[in-house]
C-alpha positions in Angstrom: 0.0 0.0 0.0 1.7 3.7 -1.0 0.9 6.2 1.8 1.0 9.9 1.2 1.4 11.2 5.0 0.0 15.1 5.6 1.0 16.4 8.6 3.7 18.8 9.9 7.1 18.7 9.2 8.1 18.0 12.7 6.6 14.9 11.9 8.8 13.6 9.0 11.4 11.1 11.3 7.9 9.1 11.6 7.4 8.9 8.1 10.6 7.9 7.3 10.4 5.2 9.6 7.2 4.0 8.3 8.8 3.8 5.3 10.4 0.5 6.9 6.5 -1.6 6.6 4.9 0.8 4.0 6.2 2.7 0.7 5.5 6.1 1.3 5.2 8.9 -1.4 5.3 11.9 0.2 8.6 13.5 -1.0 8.7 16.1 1.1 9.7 14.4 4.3 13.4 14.4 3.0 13.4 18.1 2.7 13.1 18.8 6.4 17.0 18.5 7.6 17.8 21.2 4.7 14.9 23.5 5.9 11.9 24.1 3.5 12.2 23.8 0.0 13.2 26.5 -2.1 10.5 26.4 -4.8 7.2 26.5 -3.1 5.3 26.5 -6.3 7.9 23.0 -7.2 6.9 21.7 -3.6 3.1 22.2 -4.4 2.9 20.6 -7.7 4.9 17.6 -5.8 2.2 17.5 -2.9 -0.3 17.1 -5.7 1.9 13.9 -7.8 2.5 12.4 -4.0 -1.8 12.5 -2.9 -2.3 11.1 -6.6 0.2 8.2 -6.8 -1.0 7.2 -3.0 -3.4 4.6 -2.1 -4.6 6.7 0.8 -3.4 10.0 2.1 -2.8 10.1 5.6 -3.6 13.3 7.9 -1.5 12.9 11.2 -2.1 15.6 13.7 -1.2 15.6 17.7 -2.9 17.7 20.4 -2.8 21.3 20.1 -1.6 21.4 16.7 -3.4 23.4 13.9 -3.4 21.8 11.0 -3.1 24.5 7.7 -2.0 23.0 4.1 -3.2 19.7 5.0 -6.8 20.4 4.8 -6.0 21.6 1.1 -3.9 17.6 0.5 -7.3 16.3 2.2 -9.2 18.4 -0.5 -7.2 17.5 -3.3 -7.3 13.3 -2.5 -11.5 13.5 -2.5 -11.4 15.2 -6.0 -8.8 12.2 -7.0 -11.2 10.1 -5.3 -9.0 8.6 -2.9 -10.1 7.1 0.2 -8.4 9.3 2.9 -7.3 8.5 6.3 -7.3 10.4 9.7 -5.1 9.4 12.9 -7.1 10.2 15.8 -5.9 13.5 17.3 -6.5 15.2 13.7 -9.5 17.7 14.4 -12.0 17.3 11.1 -15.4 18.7 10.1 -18.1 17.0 11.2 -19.5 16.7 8.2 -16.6 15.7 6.2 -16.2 13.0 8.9 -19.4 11.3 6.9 -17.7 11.0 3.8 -17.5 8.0 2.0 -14.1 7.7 1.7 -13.2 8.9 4.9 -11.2 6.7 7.4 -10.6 6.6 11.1 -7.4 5.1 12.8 -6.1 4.5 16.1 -2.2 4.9 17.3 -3.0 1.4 19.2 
């Protein structure tokens, strides 16, 4: 299963090590040790390839973190039509929550 994980960067470490059991397409979490990339407009068209050559896009979020750009990823994988995934502390729309291809996981 390809995973494209949405989450902030201080995030990537777990990504990379997930990348151990799963492949996982998002290309940005080897950015992070250089700082942000450069080209924002490169990094954006990426995010876009990443979401549509996943399986299912993962949002990761922990307490008292505000997600920003991605609720745009989670935007772009329903018009793909990918079924998207949500870790548990990531705050969502109720009504988005209903969604077909909405998923729910646990961290146990």
């Amino acid at each position: 299963m390809k995973i494209c994980t949405a989450s902030k960067t201080t995030h990537a470490e777990k990504w990379r090590k997930l990348r151990n059991e799963h492949s996982v397409t998002a290309s940005w979490i080897h950015e992070i040790e250089k700082g942000h990339a450069a080209d924002f407009s490169e990094l954006a068209i990426r995010c876009i390839t990443d979401i549509q050559s996943a399986d299912c896009p993962l949002l990761y979020c922990e307490p008292g973190e505000l997600l920003k750009g991605t609720v745009i990823e989670a935007g772009i994988a329903w018009r793909v039509e990918k079924r998207l995934g949500r870790w548990e502390n990531a705050r969502a729309s109720a009504v988005f929550i209903k969604h077909l291809l909405w998923r729910e996981f646990t961290t146990s």
